[in-house]
LUMTI-340011 format. One line per 3 residues: number of its first residue (from 1); their letters; for each residue x, y, z of N, C-alpha, C. Coordinates in nm, 4 decimals, padded with zeros to 6 digits. Layout:
REM residues N
NUM> A> X:Y:Z:X:Y:Z:X:Y:Z  ... $
This chain:
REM residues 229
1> XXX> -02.1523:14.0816:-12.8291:-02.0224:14.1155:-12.8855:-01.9590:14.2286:-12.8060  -01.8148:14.2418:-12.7836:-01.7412:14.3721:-12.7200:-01.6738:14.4224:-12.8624  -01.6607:14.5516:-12.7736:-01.5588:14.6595:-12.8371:-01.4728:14.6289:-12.7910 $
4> XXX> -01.3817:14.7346:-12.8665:-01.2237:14.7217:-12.8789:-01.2145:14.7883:-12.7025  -01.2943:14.8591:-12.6750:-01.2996:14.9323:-12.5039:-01.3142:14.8159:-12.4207  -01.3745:14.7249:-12.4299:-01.4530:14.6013:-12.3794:-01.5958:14.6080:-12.2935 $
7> XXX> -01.6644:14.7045:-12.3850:-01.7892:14.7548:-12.4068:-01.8773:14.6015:-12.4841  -02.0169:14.5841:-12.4028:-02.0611:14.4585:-12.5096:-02.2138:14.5594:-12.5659  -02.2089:14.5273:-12.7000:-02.2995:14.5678:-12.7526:-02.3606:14.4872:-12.8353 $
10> XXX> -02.5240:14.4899:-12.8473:-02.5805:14.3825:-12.9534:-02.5242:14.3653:-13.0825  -02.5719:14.2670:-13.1806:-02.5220:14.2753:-13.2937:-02.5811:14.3725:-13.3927  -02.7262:14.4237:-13.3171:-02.7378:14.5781:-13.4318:-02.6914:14.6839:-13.3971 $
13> XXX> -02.6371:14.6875:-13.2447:-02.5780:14.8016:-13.2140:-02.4413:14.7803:-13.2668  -02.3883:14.6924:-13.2898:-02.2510:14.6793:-13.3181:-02.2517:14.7595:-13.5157  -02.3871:14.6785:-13.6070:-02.4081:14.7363:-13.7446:-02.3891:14.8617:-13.7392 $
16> XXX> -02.5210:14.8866:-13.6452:-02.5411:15.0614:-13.6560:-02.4238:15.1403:-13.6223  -02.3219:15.1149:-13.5492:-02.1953:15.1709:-13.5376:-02.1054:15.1488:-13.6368  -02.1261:15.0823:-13.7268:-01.9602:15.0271:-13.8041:-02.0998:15.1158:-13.9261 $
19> XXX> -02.1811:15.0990:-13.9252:-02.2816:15.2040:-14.0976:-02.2515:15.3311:-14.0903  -02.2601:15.3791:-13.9421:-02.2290:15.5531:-13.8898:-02.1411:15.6002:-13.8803  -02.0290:15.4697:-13.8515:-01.8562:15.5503:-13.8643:-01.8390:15.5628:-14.0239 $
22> XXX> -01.9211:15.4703:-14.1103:-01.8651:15.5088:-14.2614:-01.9003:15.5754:-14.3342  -02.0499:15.6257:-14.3057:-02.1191:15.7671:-14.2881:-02.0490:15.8847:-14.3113  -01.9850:15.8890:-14.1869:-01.9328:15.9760:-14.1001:-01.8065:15.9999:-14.1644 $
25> XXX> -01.7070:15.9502:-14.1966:-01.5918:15.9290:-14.2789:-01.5577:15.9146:-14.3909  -01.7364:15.9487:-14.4245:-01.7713:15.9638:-14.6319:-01.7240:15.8337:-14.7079  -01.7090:15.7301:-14.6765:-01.6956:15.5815:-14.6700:-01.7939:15.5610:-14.7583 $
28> XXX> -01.8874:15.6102:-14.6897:-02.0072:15.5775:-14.7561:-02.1347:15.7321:-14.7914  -02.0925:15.7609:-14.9365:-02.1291:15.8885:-14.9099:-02.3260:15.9000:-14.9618  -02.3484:15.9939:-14.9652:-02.4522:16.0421:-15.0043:-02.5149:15.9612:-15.1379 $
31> XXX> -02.6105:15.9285:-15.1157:-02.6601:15.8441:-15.2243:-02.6639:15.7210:-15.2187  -02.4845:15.6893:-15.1483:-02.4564:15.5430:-15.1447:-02.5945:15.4443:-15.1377  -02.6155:15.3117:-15.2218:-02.6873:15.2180:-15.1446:-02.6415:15.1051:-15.0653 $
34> XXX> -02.7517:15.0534:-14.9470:-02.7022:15.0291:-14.8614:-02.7520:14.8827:-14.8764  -02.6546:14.7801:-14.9149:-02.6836:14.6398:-14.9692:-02.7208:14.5717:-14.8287  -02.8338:14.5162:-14.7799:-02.8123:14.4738:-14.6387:-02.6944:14.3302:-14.6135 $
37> XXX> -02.7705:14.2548:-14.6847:-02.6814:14.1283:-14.7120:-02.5032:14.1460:-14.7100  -02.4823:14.2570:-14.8074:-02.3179:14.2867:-14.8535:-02.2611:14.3307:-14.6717  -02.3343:14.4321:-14.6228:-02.2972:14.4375:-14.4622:-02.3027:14.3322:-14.4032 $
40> XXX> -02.4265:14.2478:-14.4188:-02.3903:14.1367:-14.3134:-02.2908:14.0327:-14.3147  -02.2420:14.0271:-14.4483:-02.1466:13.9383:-14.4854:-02.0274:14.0076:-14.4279  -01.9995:14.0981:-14.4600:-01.8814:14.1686:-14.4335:-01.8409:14.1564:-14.2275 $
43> XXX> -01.9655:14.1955:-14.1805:-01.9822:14.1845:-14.0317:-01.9813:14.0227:-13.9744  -02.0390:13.9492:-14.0583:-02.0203:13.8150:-14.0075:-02.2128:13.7885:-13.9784  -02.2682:13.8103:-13.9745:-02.3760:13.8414:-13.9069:-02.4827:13.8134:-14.0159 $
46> XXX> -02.6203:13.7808:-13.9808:-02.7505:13.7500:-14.0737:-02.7964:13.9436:-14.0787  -02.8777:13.9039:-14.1794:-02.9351:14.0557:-14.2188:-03.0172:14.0930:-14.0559  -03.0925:14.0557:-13.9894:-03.1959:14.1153:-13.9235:-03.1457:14.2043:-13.8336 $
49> XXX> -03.0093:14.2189:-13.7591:-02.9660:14.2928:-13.7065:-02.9141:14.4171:-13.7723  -02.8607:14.3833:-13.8989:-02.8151:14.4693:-13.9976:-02.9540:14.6199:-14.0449  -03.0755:14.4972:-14.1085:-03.2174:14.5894:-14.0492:-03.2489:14.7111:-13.9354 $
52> XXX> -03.2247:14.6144:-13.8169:-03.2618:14.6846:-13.7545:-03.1597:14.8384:-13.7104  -03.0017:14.8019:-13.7488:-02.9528:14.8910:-13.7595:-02.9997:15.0171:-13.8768  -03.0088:15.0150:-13.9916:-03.0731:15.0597:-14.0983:-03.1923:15.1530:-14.0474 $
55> XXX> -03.2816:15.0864:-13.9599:-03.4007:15.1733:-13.8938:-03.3718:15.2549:-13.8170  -03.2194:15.2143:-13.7496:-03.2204:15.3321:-13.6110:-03.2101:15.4608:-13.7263  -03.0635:15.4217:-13.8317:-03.0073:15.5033:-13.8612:-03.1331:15.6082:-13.9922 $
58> XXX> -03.1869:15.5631:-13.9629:-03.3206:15.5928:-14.1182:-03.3711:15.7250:-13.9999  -03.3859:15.6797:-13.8588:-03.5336:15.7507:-13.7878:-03.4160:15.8797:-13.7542  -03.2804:15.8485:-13.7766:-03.1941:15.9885:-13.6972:-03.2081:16.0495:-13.8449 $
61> XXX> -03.2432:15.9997:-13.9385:-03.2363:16.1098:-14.1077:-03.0742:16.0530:-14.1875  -03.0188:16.0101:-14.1335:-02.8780:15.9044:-14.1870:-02.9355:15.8354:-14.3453  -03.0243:15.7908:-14.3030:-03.0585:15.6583:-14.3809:-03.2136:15.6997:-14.4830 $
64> XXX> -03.2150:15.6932:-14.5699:-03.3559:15.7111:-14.6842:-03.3968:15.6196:-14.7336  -03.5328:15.5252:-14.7019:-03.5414:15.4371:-14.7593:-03.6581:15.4472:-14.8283  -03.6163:15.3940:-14.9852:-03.7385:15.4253:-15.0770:-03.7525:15.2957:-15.1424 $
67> XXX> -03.8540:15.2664:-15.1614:-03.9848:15.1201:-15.2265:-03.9300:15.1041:-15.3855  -03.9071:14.9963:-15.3785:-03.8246:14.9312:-15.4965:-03.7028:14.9734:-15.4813  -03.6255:15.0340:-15.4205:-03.4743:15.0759:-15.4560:-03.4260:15.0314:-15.3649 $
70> XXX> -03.4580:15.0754:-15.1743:-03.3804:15.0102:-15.0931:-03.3100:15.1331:-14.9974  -03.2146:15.0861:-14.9272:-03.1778:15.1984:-14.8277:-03.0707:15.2706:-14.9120  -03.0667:15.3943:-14.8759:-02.9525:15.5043:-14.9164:-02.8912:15.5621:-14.8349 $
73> XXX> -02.7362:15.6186:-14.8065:-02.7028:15.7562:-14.7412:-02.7515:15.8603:-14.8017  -02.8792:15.9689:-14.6524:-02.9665:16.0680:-14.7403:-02.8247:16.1592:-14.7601  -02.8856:16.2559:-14.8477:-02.8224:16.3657:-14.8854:-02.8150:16.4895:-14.7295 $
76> XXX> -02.7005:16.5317:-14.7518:-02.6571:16.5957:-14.6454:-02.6873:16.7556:-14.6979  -02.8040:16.8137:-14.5958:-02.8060:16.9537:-14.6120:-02.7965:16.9950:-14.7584  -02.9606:16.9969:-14.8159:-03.0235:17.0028:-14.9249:-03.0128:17.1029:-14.9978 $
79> XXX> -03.0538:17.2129:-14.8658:-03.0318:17.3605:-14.8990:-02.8733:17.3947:-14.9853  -02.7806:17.3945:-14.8965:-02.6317:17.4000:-14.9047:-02.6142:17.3307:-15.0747  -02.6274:17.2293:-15.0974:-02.6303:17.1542:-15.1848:-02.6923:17.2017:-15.3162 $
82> XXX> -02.8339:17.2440:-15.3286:-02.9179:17.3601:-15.3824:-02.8447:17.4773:-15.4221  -02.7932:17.5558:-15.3142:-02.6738:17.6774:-15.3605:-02.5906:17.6624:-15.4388  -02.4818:17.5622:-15.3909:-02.4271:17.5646:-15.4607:-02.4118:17.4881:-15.6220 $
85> XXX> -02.4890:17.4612:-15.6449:-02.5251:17.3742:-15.7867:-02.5766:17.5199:-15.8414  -02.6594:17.6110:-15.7646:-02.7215:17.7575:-15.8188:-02.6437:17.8338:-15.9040  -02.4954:17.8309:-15.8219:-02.3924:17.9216:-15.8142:-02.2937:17.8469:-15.9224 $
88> XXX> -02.2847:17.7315:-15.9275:-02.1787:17.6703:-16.0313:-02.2689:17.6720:-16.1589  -02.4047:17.6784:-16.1746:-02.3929:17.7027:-16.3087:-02.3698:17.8368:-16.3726  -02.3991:17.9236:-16.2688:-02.3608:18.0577:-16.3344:-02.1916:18.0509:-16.3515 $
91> XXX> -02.1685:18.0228:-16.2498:-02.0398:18.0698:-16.2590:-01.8972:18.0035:-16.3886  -01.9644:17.8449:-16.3678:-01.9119:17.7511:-16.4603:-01.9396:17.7928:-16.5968  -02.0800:17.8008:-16.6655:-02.1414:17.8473:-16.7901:-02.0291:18.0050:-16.8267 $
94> XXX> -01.9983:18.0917:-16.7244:-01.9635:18.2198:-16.7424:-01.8200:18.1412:-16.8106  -01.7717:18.0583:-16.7070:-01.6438:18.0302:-16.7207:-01.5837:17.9747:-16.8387  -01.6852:17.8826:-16.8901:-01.6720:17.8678:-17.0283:-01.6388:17.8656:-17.1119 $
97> XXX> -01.7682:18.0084:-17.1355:-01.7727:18.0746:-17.2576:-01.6553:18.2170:-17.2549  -01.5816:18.2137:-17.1893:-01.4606:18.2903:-17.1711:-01.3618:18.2302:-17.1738  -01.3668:18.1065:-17.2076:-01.2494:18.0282:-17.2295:-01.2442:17.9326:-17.3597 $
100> XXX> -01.3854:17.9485:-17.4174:-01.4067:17.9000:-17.5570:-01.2906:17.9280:-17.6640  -01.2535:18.0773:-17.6885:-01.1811:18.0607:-17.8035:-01.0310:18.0865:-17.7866  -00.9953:18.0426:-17.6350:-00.8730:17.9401:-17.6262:-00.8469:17.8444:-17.6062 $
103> XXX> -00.9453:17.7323:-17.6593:-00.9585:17.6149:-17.6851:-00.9027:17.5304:-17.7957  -00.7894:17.4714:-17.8273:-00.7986:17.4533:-17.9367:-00.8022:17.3235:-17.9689  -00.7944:17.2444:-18.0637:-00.8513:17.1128:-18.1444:-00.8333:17.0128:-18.0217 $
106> XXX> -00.7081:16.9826:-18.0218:-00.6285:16.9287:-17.9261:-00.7382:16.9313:-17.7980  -00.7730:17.0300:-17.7329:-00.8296:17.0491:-17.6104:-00.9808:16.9561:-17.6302  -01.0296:16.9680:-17.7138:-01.1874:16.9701:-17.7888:-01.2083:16.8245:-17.8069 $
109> XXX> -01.0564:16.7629:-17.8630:-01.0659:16.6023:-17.8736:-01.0519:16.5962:-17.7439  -00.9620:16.6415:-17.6387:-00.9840:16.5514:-17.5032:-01.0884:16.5364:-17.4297  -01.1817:16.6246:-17.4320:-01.2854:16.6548:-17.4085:-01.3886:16.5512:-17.4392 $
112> XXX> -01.3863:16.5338:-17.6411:-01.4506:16.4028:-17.6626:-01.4259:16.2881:-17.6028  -01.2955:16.2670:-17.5458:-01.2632:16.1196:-17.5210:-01.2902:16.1320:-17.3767  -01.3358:16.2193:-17.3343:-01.3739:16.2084:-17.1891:-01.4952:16.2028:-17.1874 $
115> XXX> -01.5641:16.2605:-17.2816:-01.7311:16.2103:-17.2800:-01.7020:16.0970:-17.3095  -01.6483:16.0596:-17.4020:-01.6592:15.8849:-17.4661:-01.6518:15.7971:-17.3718  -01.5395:15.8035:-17.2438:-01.5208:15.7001:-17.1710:-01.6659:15.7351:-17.0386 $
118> XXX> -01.6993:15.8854:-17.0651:-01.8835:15.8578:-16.9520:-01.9659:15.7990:-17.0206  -01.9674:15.7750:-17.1401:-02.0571:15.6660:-17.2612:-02.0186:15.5705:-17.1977  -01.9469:15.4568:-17.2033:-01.9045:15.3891:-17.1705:-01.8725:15.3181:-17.0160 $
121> XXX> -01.9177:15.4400:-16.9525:-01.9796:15.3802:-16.7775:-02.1274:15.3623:-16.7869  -02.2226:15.4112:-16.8732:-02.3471:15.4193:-16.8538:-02.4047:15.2650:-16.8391  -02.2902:15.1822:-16.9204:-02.3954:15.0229:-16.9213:-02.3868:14.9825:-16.7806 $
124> XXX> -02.2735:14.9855:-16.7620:-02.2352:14.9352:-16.5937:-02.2023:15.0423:-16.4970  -02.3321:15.0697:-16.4717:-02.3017:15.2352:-16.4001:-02.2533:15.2886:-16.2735  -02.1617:15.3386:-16.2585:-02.0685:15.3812:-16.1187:-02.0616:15.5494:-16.1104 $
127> XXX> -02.1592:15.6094:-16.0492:-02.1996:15.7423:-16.0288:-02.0944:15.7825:-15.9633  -01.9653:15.7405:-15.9222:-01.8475:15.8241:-15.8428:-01.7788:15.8366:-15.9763  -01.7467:15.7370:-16.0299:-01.6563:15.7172:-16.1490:-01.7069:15.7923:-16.2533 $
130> XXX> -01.8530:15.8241:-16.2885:-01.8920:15.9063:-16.3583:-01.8884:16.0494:-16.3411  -01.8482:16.1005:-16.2100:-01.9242:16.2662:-16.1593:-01.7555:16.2251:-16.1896  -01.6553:16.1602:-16.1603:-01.5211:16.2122:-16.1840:-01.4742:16.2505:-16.3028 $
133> XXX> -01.5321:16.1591:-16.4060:-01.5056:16.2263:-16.5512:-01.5965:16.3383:-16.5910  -01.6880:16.3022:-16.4925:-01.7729:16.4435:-16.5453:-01.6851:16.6345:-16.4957  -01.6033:16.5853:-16.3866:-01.5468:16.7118:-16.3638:-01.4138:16.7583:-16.4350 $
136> XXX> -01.4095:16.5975:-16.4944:-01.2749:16.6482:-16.5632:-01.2798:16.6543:-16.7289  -01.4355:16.6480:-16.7545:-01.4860:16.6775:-16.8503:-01.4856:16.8234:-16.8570  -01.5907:16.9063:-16.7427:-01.5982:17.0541:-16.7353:-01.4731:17.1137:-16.7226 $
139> XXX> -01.4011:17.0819:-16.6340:-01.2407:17.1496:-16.6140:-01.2008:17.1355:-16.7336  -01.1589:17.0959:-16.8576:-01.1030:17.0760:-17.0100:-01.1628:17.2274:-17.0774  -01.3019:17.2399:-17.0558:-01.3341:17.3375:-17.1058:-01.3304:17.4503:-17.0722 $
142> XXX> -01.3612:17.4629:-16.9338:-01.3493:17.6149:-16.8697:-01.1739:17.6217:-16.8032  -01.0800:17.5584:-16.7938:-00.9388:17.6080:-16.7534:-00.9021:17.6955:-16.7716  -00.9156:17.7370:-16.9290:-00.8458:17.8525:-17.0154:-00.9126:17.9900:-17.0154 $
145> XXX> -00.9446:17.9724:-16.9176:-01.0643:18.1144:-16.8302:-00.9661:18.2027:-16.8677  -00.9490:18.3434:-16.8642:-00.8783:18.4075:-16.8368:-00.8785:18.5357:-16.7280  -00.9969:18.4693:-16.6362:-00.9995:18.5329:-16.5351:-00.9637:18.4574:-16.3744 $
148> XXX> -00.8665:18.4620:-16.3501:-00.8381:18.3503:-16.2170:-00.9087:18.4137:-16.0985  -00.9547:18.5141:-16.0786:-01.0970:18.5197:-15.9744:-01.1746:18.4291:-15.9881  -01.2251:18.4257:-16.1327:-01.3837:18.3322:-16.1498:-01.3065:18.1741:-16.1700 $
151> XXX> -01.2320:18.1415:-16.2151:-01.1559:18.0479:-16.2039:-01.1396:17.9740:-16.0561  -01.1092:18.0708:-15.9551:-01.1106:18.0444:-15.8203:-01.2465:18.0218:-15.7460  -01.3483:18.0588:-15.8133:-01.4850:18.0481:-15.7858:-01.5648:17.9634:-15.8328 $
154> XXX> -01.5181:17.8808:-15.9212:-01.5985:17.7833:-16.0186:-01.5206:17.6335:-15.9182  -01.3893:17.6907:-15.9247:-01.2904:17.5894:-15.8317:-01.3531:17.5663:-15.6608  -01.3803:17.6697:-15.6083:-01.4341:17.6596:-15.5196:-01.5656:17.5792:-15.4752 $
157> XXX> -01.6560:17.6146:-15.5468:-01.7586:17.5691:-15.5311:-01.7940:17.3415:-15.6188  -01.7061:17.3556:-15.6544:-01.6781:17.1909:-15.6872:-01.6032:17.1343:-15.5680  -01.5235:17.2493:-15.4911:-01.4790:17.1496:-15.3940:-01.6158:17.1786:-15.2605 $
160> XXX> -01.6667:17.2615:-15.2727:-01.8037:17.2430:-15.2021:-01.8839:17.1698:-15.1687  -01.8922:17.1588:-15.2959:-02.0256:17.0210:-15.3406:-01.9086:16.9221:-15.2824  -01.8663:16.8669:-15.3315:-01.7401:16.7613:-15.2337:-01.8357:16.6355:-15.2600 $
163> XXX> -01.8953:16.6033:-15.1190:-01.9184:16.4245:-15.1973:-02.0478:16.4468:-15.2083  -02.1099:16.5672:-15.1867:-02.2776:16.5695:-15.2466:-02.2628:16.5913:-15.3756  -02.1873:16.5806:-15.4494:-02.1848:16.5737:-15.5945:-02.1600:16.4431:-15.6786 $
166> XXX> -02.0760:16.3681:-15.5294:-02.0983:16.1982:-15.5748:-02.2450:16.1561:-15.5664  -02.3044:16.2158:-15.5098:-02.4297:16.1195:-15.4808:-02.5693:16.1853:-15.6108  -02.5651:16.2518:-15.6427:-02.6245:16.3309:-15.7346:-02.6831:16.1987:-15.8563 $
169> XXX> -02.5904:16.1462:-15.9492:-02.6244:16.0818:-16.0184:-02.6606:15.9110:-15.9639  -02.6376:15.9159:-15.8081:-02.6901:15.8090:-15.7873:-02.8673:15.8215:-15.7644  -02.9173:15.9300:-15.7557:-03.0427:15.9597:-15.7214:-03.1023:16.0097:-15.8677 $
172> XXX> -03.0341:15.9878:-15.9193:-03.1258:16.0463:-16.0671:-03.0048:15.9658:-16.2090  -02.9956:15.8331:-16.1698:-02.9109:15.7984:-16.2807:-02.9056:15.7978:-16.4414  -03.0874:15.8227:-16.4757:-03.1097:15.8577:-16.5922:-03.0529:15.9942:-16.6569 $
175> XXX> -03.0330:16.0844:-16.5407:-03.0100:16.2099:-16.5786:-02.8466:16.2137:-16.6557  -02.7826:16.0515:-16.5988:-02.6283:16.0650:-16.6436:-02.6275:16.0639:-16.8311  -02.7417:16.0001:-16.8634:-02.6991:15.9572:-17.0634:-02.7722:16.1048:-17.1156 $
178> XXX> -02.8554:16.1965:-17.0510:-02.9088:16.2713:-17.0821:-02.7851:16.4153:-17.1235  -02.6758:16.3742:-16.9743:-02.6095:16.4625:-16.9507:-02.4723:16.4931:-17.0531  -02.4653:16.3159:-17.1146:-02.3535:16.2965:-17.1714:-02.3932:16.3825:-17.3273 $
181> XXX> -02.5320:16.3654:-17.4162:-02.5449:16.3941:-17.4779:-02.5348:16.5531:-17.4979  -02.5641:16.6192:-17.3878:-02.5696:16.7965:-17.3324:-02.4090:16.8585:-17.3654  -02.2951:16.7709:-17.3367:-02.1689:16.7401:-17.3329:-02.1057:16.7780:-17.5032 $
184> XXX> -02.1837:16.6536:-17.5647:-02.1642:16.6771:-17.6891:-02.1448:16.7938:-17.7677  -02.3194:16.8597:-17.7383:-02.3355:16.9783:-17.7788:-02.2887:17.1170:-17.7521  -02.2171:17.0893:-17.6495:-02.1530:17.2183:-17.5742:-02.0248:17.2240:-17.6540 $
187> XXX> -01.9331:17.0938:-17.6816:-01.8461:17.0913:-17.7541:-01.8576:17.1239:-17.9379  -01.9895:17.1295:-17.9159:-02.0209:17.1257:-18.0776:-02.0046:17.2908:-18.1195  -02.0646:17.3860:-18.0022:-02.0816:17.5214:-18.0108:-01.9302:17.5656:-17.9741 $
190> XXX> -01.8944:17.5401:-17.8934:-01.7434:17.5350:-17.9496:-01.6475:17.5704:-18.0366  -01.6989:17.4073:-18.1105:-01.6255:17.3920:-18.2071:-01.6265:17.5077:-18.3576  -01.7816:17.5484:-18.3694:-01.8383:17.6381:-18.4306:-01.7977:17.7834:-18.4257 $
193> XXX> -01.7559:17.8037:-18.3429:-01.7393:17.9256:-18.2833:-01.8896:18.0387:-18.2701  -01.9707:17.9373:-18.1923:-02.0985:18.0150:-18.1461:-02.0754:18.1095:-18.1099  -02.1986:18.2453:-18.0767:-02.1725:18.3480:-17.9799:-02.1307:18.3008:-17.8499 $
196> XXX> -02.0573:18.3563:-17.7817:-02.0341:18.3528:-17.6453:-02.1843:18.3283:-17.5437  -02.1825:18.4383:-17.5854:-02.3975:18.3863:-17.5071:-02.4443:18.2954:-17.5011  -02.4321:18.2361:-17.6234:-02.5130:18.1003:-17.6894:-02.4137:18.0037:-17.5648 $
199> XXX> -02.2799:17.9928:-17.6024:-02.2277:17.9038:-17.5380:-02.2352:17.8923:-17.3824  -02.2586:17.9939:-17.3167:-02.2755:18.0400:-17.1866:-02.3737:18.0062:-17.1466  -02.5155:18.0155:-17.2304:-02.6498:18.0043:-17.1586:-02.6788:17.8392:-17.1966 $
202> XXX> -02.5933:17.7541:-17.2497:-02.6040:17.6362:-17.2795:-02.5320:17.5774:-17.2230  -02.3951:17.5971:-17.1620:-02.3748:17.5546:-17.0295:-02.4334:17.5618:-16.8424  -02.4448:17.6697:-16.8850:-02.5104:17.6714:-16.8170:-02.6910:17.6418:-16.7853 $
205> XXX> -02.7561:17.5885:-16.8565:-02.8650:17.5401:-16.8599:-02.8232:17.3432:-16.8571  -02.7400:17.3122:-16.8896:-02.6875:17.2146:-16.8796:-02.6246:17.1407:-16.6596  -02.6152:17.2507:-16.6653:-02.5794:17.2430:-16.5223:-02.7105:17.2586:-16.4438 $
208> XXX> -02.7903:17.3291:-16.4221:-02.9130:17.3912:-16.3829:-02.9691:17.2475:-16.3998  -02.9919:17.1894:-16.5575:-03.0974:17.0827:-16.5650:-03.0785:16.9630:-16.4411  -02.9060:16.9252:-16.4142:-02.8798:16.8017:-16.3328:-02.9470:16.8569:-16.1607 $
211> XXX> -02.9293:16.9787:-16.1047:-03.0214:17.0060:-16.0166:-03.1801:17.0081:-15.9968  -03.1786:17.0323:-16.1119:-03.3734:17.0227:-16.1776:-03.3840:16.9011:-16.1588  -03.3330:16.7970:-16.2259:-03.4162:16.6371:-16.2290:-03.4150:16.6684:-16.0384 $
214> XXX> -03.2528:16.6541:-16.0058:-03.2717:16.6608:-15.8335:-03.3314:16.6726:-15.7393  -03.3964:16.7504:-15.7826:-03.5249:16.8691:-15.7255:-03.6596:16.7625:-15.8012  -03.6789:16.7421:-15.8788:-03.8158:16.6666:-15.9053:-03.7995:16.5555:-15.8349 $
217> XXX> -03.7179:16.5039:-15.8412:-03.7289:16.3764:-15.7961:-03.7207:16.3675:-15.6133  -03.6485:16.4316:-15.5849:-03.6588:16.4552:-15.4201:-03.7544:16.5726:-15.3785  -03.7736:16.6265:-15.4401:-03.9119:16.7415:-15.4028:-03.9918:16.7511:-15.4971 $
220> XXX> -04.0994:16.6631:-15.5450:-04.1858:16.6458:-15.6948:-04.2882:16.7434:-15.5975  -04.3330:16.7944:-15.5577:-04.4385:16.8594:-15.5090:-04.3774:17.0357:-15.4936  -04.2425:17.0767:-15.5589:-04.1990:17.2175:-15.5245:-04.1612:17.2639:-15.6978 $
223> XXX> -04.1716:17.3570:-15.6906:-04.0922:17.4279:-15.8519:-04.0044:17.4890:-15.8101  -03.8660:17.4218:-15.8160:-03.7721:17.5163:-15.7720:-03.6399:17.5259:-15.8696  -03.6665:17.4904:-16.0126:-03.5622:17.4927:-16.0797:-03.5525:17.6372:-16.0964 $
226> XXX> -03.3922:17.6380:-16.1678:-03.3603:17.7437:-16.1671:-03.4447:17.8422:-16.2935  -03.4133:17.9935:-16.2595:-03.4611:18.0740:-16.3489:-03.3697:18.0894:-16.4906  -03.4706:18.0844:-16.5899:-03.3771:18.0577:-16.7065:-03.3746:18.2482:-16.7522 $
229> X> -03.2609:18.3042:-16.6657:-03.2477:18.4071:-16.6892:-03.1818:18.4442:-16.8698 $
């Protein structure tokens, strides 16, 4: 086969280039799985070249392939990723519970109906579509911050995480019905008018936990959840 240059390249060199430009262009982000068949169809092409593309891209660290599940885009810079999940629960949990009791009914139902419709992805599950209501789940609650420093810092660090936050619940999808229920209860303390503390250290332990499964499941041999200060 040629390129558009009029370069001829095999048909796995041709895969492995069209998997790495979408890689590369968050096309295909972190977590993504990598259907071999769905590429080869798309390329025109039988799986074995598609394979062997999959292997180049597996041995450069691109590609994660795990037994019963299949190929993935690995997660990009673990560490980085680690931080900042560190840093958003403090900062998010702070954000909160400083914005709890300018919350009012109105705010609290939207909130429910935004958990309701992440209920409602769980049967047929789409981990982009879910981390999106999931942020616009947290944003409902912490907006009414009344500190726009920490506001700017809670903001910051979500656009950080960026698409390593799409891929999160694709690597730990159980953690999504666990998360919805966590949701509930945050709105429940809320609604109550808990201590601030209470509400703070329960958001924030809520955030902490979705890095914890993260961490077991991609590093079961480290203890690195967070400290339940």
């Amino acid at each position: 086969m040629t390129s558009d240059t009029g370069t001829t390249f095999s048909k796995s060199q041709l895969a492995y280039r069209w998997i790495k430009e979408r890689i590369a262009n968050q096309e295909y982000t972190p977590g993504y799985r990598l259907v071999l068949g769905s590429i080869a169809g798309e390329l025109d092409m039988s799986v074995v070249p598609v394979r062997e593309a999959i292997r180049q891209l597996e041995a450069e660290g691109l590609v994660t392939f795990e037994r019963n599940v299949g190929a993935r885009v690995s997660m990009v810079d673990d560490s980085a990723y680690r931080f900042s999940m560190q840093a958003l629960s403090i900062l998010e949990g702070t954000a909160t519970a400083l914005a709890a009791r300018r919350l009012t009914p109105d705010d609290l139902r939207a909130a429910r109906r935004i958990n309701e419709l992440m209920i409602e992805t769980l049967e047929h599950f789409d981990p982009r579509a879910f981390t999106a209501l999931n942020h616009e789940f947290h944003s409902t609650l912490y907006a009414k911050c009344a500190n726009p420093r920490l506001l700017d810092l809670v903001n910051g660090e979500w656009g950080r995480l960026g698409h390593l936050r799409d891929s999160t619940f694709s690597f730990v999808p159980g953690r999504a019905a666990e998360s919805v229920r966590e949701h509930e209860n945050i709105v429940q303390l809320i609604e109550v008018g808990a201590p601030l503390g209470e509400i703070e250290k329960v958001a924030r332990r809520h955030r902490s936990a979705t890095l914890d499964a993260y961490l077991i499941h991609e590093h079961p041999d480290e203890s690195l959840g967070l400290p339940a200060f």
